[in-house]
mmCIF file of the N, C-alpha and C atoms, coordinates in Angstrom:
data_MODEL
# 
_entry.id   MODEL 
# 
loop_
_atom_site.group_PDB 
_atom_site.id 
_atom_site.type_symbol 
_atom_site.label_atom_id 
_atom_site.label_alt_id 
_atom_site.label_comp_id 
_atom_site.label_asym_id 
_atom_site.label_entity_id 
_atom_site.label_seq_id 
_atom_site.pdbx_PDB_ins_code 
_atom_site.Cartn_x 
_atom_site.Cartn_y 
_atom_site.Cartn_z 
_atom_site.occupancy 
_atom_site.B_iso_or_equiv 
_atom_site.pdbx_formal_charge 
_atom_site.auth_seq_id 
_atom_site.auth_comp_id 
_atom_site.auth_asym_id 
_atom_site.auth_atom_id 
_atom_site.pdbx_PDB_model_num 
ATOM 1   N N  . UNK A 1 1  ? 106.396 73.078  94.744  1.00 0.00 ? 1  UNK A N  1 
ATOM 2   C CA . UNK A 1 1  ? 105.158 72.468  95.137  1.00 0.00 ? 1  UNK A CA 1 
ATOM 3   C C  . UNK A 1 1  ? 104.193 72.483  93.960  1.00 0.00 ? 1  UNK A C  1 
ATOM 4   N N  . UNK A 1 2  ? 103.586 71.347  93.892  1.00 0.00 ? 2  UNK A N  1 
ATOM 5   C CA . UNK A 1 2  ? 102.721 71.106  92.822  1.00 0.00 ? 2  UNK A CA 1 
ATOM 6   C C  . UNK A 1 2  ? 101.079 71.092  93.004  1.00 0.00 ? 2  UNK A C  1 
ATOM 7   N N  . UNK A 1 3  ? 101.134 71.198  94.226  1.00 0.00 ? 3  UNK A N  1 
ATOM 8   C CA . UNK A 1 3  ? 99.528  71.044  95.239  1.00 0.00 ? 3  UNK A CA 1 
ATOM 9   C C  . UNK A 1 3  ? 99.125  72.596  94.632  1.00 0.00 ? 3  UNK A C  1 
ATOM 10  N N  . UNK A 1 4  ? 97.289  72.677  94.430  1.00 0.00 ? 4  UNK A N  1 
ATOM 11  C CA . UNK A 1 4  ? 96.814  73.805  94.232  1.00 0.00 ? 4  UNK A CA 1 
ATOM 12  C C  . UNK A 1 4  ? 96.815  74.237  95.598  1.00 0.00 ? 4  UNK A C  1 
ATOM 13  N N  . UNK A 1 5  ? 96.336  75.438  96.254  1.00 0.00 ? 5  UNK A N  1 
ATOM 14  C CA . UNK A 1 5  ? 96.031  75.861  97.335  1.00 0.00 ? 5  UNK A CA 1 
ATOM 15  C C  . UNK A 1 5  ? 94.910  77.547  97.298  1.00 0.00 ? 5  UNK A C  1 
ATOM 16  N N  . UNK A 1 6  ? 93.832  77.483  97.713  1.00 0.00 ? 6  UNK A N  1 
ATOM 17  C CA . UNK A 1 6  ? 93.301  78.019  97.763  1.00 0.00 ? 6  UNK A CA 1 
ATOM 18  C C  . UNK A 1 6  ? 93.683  79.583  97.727  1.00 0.00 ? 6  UNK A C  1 
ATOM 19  N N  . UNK A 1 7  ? 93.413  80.579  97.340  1.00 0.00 ? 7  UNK A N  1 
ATOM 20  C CA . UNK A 1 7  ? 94.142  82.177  97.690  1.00 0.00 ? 7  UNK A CA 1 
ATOM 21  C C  . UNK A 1 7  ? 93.226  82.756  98.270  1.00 0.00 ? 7  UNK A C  1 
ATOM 22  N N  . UNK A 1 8  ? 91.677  82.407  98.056  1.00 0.00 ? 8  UNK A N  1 
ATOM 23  C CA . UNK A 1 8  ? 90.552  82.964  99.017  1.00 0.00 ? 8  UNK A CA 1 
ATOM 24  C C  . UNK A 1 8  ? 90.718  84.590  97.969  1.00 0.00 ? 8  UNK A C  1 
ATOM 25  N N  . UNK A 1 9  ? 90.916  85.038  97.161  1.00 0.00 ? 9  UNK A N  1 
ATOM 26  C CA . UNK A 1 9  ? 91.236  85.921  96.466  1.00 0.00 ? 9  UNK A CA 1 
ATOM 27  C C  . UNK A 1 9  ? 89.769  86.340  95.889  1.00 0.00 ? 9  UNK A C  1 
ATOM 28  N N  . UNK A 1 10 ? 89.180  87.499  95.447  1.00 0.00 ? 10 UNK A N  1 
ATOM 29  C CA . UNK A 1 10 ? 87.590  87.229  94.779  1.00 0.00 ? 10 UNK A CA 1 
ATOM 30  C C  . UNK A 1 10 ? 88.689  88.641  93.651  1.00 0.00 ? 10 UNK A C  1 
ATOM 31  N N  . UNK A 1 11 ? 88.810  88.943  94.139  1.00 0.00 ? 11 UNK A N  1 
ATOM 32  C CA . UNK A 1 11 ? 89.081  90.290  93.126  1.00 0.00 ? 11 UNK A CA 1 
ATOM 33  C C  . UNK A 1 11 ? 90.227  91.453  93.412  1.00 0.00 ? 11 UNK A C  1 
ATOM 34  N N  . UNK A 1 12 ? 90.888  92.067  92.574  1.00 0.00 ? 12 UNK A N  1 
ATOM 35  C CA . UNK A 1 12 ? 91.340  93.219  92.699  1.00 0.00 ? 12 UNK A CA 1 
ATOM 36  C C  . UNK A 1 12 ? 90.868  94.656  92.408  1.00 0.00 ? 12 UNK A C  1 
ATOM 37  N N  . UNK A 1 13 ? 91.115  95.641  93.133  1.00 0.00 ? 13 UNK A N  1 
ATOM 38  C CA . UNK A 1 13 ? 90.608  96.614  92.982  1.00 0.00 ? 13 UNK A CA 1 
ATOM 39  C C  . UNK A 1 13 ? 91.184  98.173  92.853  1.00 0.00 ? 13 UNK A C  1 
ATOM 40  N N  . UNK A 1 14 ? 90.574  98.879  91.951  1.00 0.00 ? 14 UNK A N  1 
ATOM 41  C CA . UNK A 1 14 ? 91.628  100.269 92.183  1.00 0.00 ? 14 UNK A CA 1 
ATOM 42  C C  . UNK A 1 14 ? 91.499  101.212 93.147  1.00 0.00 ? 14 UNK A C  1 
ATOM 43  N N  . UNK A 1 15 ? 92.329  101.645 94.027  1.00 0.00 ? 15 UNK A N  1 
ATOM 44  C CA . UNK A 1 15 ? 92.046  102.516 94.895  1.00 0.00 ? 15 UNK A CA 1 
ATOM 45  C C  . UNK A 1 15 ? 91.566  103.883 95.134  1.00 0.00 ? 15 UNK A C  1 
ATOM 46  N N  . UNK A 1 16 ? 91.530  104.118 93.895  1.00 0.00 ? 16 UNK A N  1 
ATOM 47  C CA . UNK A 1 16 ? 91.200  105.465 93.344  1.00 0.00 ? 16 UNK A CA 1 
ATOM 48  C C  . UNK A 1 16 ? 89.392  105.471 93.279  1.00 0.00 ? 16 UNK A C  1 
ATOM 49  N N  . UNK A 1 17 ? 89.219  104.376 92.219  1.00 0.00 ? 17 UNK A N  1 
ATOM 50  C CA . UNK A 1 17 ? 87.785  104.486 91.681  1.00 0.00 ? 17 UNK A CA 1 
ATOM 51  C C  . UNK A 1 17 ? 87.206  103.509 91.985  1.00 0.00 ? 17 UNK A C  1 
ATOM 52  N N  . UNK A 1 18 ? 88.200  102.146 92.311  1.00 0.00 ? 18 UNK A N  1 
ATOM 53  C CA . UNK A 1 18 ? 87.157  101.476 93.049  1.00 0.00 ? 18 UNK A CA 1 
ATOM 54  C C  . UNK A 1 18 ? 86.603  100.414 91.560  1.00 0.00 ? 18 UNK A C  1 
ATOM 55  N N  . UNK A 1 19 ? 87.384  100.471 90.348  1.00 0.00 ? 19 UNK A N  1 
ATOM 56  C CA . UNK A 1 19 ? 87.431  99.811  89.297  1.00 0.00 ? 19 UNK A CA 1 
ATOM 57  C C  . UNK A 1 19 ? 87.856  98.420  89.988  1.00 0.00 ? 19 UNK A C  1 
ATOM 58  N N  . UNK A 1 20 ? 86.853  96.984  89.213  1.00 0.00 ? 20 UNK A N  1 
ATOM 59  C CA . UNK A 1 20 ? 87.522  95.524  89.848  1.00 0.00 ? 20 UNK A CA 1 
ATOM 60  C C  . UNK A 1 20 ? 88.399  95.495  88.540  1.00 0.00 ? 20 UNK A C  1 
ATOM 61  N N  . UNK A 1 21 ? 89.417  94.527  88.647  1.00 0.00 ? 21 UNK A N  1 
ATOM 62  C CA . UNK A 1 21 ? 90.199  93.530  87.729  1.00 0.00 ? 21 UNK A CA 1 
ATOM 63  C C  . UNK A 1 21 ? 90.104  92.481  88.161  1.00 0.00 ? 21 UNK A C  1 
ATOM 64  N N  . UNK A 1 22 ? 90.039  91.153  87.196  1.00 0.00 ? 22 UNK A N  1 
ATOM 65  C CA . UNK A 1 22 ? 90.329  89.865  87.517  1.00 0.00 ? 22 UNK A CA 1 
ATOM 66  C C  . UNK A 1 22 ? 91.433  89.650  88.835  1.00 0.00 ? 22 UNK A C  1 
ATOM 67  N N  . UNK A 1 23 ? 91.093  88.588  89.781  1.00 0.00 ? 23 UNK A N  1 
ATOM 68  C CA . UNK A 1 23 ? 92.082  88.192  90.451  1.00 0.00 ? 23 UNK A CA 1 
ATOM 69  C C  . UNK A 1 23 ? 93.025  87.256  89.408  1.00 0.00 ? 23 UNK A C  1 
ATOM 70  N N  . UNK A 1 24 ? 92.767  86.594  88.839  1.00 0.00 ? 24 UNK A N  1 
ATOM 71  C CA . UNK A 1 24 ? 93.960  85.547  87.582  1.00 0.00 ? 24 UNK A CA 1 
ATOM 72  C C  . UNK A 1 24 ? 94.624  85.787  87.173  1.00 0.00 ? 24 UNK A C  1 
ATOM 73  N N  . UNK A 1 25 ? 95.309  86.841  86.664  1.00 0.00 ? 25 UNK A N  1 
ATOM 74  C CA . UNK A 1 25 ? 95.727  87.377  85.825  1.00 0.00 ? 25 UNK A CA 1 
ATOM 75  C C  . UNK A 1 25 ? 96.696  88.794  86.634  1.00 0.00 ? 25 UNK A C  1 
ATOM 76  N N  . UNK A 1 26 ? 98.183  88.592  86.067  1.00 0.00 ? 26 UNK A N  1 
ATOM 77  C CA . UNK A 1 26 ? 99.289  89.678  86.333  1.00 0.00 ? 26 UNK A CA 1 
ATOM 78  C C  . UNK A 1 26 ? 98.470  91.572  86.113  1.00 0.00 ? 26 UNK A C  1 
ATOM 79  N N  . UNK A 1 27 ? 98.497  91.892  86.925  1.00 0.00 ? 27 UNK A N  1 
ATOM 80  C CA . UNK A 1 27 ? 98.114  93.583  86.297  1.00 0.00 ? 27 UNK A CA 1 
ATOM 81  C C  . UNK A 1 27 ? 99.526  94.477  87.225  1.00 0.00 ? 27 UNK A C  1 
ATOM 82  N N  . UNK A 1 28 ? 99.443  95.507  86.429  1.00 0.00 ? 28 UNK A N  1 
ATOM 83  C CA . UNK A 1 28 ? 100.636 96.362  87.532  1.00 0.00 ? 28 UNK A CA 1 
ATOM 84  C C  . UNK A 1 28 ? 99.662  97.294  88.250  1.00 0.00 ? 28 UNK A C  1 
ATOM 85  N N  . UNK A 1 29 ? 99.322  98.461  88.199  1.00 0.00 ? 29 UNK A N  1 
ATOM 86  C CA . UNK A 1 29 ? 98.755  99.447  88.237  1.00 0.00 ? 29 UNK A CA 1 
ATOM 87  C C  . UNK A 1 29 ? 97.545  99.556  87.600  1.00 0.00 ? 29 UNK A C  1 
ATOM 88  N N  . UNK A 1 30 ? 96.380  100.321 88.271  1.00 0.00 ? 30 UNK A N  1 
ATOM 89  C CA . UNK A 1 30 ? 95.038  100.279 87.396  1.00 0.00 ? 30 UNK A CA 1 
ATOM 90  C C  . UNK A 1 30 ? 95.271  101.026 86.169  1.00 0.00 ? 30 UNK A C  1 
ATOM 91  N N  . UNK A 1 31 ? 94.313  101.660 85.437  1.00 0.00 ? 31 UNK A N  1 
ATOM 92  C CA . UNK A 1 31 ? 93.577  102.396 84.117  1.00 0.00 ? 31 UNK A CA 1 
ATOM 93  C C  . UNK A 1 31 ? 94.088  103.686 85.053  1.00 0.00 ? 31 UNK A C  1 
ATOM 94  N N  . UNK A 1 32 ? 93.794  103.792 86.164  1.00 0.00 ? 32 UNK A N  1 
ATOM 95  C CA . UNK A 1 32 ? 93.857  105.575 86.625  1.00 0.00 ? 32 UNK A CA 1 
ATOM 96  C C  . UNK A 1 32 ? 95.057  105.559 86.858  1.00 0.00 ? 32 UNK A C  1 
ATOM 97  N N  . UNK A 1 33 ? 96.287  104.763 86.879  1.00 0.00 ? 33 UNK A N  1 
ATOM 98  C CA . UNK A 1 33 ? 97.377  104.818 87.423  1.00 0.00 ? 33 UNK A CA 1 
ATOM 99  C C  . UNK A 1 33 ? 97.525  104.577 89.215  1.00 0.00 ? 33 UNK A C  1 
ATOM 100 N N  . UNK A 1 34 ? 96.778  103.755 89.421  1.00 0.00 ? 34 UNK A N  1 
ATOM 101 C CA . UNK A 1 34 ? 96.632  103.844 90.975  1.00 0.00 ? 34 UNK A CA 1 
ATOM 102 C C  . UNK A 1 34 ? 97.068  102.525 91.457  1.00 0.00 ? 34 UNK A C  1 
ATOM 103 N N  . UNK A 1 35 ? 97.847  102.140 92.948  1.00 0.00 ? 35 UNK A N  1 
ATOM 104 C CA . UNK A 1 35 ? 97.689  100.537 93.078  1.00 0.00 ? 35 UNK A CA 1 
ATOM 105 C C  . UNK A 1 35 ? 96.471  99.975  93.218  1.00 0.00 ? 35 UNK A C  1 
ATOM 106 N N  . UNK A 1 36 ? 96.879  99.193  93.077  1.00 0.00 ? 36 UNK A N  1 
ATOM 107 C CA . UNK A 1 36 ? 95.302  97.695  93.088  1.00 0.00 ? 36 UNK A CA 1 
ATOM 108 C C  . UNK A 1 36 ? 95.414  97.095  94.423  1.00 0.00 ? 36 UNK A C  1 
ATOM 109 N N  . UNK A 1 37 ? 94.414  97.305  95.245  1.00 0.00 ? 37 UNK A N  1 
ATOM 110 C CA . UNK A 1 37 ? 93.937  96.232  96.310  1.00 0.00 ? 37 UNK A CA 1 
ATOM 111 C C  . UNK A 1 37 ? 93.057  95.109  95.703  1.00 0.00 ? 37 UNK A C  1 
ATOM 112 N N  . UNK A 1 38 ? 93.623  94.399  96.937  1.00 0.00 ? 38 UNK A N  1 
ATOM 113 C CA . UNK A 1 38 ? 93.745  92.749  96.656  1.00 0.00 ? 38 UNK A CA 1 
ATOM 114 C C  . UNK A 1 38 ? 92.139  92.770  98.044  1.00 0.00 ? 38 UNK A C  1 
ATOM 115 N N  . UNK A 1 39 ? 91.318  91.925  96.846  1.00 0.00 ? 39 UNK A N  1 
ATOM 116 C CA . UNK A 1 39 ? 89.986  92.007  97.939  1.00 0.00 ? 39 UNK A CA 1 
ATOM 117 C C  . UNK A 1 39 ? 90.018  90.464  98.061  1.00 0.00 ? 39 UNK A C  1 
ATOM 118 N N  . UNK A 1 40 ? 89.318  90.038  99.557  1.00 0.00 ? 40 UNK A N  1 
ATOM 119 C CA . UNK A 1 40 ? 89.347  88.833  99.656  1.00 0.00 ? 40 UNK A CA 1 
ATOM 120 C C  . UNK A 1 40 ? 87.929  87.982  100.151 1.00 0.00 ? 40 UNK A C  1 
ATOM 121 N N  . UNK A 1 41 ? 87.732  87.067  99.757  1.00 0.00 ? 41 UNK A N  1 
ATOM 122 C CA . UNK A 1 41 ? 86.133  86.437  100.186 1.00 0.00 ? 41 UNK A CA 1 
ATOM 123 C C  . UNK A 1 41 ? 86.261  86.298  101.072 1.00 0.00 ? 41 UNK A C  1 
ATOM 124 N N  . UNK A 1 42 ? 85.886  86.657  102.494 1.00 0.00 ? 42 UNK A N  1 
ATOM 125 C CA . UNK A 1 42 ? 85.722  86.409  103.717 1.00 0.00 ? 42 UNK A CA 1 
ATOM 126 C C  . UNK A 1 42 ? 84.589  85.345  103.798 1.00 0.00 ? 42 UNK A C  1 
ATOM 127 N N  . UNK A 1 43 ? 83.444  85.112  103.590 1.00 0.00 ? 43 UNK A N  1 
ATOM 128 C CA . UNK A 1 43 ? 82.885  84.174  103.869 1.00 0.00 ? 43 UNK A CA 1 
ATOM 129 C C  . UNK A 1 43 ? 83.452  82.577  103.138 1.00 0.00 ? 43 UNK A C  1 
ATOM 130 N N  . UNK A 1 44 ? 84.495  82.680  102.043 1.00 0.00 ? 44 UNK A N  1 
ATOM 131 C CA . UNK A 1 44 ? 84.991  81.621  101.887 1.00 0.00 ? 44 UNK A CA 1 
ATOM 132 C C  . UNK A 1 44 ? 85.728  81.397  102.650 1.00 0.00 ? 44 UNK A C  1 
ATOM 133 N N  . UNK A 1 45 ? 87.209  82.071  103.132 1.00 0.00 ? 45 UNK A N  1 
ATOM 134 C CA . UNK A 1 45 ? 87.670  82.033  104.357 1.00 0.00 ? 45 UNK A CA 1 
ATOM 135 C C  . UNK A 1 45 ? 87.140  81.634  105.875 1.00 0.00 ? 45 UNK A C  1 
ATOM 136 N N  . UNK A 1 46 ? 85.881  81.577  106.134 1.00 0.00 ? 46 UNK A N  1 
ATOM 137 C CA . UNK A 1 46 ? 85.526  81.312  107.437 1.00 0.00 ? 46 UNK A CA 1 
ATOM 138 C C  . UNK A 1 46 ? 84.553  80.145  107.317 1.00 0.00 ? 46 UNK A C  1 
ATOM 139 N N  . UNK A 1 47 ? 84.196  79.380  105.806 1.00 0.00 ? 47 UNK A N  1 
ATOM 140 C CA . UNK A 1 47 ? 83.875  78.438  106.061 1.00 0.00 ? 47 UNK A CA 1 
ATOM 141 C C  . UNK A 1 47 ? 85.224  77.518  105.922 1.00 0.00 ? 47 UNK A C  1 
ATOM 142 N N  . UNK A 1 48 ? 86.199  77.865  105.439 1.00 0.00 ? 48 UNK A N  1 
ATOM 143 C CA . UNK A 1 48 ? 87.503  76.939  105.222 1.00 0.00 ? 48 UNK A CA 1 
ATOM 144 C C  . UNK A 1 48 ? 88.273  76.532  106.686 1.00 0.00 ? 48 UNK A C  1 
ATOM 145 N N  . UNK A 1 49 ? 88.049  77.636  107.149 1.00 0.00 ? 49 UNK A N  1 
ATOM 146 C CA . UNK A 1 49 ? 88.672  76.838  108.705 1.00 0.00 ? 49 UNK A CA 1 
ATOM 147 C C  . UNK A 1 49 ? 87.947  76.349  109.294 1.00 0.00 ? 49 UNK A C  1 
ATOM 148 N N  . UNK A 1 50 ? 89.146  75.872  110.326 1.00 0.00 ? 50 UNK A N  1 
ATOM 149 C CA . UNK A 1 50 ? 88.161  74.169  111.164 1.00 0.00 ? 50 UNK A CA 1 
ATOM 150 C C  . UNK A 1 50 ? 89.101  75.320  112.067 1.00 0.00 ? 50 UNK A C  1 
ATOM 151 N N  . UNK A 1 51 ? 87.954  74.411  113.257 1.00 0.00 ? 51 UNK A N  1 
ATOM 152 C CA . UNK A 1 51 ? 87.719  74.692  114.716 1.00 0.00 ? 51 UNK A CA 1 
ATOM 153 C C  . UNK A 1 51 ? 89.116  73.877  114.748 1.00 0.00 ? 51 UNK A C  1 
ATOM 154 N N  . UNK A 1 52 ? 90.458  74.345  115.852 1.00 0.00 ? 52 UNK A N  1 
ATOM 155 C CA . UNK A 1 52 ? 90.774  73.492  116.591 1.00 0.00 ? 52 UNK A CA 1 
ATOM 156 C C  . UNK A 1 52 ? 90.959  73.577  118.242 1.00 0.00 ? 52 UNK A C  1 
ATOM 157 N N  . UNK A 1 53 ? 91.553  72.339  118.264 1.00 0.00 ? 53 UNK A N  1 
ATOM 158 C CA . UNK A 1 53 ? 91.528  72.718  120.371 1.00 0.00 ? 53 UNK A CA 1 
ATOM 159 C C  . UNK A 1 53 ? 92.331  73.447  120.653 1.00 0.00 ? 53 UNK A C  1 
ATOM 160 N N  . UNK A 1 54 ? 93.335  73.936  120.154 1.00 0.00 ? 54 UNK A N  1 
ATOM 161 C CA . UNK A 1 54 ? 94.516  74.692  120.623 1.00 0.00 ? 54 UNK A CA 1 
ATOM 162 C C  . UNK A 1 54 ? 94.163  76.109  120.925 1.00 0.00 ? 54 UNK A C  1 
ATOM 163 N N  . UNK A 1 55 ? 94.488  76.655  122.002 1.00 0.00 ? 55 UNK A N  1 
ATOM 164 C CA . UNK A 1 55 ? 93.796  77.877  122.210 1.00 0.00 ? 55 UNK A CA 1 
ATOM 165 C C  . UNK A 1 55 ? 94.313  79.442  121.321 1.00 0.00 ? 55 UNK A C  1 
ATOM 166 N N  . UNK A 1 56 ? 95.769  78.770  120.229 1.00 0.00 ? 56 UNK A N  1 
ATOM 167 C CA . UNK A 1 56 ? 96.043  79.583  119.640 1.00 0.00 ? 56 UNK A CA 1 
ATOM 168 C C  . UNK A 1 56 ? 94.966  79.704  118.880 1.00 0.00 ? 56 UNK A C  1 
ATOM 169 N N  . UNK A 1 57 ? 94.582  78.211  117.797 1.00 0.00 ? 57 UNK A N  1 
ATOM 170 C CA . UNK A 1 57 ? 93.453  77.967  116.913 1.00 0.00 ? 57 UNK A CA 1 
ATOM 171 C C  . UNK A 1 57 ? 92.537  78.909  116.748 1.00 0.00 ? 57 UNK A C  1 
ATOM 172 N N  . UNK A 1 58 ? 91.980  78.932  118.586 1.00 0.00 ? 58 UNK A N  1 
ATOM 173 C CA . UNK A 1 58 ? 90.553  79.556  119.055 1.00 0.00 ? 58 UNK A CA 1 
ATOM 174 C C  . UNK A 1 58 ? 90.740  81.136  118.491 1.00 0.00 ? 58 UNK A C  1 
ATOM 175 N N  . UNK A 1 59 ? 91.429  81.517  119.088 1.00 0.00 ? 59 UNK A N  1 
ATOM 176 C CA . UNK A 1 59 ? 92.232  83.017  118.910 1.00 0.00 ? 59 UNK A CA 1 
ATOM 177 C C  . UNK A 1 59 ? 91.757  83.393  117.567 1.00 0.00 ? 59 UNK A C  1 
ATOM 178 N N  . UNK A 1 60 ? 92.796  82.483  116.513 1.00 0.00 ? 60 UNK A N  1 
ATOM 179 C CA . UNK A 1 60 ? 93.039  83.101  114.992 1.00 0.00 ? 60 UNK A CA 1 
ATOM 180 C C  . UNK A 1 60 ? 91.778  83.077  114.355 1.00 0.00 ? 60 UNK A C  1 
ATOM 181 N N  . UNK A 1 61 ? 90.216  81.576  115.071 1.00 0.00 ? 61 UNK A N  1 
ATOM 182 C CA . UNK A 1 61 ? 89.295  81.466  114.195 1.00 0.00 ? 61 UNK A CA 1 
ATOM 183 C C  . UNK A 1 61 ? 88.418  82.512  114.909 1.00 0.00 ? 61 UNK A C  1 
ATOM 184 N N  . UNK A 1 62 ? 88.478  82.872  115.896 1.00 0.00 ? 62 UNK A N  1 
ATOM 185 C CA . UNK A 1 62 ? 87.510  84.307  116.192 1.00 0.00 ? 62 UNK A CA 1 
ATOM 186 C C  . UNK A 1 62 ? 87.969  85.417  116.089 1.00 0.00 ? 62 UNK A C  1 
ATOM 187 N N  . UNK A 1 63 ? 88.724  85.830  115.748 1.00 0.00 ? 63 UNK A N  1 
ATOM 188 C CA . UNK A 1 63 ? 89.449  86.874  114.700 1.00 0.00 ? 63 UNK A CA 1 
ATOM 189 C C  . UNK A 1 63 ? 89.031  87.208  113.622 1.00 0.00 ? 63 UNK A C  1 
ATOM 190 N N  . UNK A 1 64 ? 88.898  85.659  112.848 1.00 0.00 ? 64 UNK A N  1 
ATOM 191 C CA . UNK A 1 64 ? 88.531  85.941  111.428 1.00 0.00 ? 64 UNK A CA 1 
ATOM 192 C C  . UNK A 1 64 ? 86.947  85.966  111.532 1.00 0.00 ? 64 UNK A C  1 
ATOM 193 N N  . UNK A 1 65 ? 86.353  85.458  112.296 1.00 0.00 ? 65 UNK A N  1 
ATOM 194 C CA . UNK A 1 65 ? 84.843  85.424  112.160 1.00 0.00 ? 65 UNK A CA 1 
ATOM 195 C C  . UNK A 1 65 ? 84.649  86.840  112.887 1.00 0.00 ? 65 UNK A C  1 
ATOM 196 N N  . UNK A 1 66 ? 85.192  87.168  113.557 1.00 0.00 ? 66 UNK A N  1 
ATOM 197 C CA . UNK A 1 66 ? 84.451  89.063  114.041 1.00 0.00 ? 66 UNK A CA 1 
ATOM 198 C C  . UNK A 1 66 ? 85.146  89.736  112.639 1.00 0.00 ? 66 UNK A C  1 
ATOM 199 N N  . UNK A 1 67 ? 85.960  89.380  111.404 1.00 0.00 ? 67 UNK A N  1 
ATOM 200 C CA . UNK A 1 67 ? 86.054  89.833  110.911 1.00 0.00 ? 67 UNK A CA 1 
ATOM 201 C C  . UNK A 1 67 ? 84.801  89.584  109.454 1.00 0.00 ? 67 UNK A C  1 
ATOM 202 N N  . UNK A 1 68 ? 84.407  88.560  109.801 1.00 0.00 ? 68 UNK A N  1 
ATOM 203 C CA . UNK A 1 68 ? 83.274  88.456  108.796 1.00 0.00 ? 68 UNK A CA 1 
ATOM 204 C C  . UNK A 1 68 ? 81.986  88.897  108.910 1.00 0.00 ? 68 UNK A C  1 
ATOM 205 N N  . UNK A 1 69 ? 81.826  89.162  110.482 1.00 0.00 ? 69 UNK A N  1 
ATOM 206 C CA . UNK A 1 69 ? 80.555  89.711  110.799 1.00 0.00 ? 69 UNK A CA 1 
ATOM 207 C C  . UNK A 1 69 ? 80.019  90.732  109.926 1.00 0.00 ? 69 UNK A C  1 
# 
């Protein structure tokens, strides 16, 4: 696939200290030796979805919005 697609990605982070790294870019392990969490823009995420009628839709988009609260 050649299409971009959004990752909603803002940053990575070390779990230890809480150090960011670029989301762009390959890293293994932080500076402290710790894994990296993967942080994500929630308010980009909840303006990206659309409402639909399907009551699964309903489900998954108020999910993510009590998760943005």
């Amino acid at each position: 696939m050649s299409e971009e697609r959004p990752t909603f990605v803002s940053h990575l982070e070390c779990s230890a200290t809480g150090e960011r790294y670029e989301a762009d870019q390959v890293h293994g392990l932080s500076r402290a030796g710790k894994p990296l969490f993967v942080r994500y823009a929630l308010d980009r995420i909840k303006d990206a979805l659309t409402k639909t009628r399907s009551r699964r839709g309903r489900r998954i988009c108020g999910a993510i919005a009590n998760c943005c609260r």
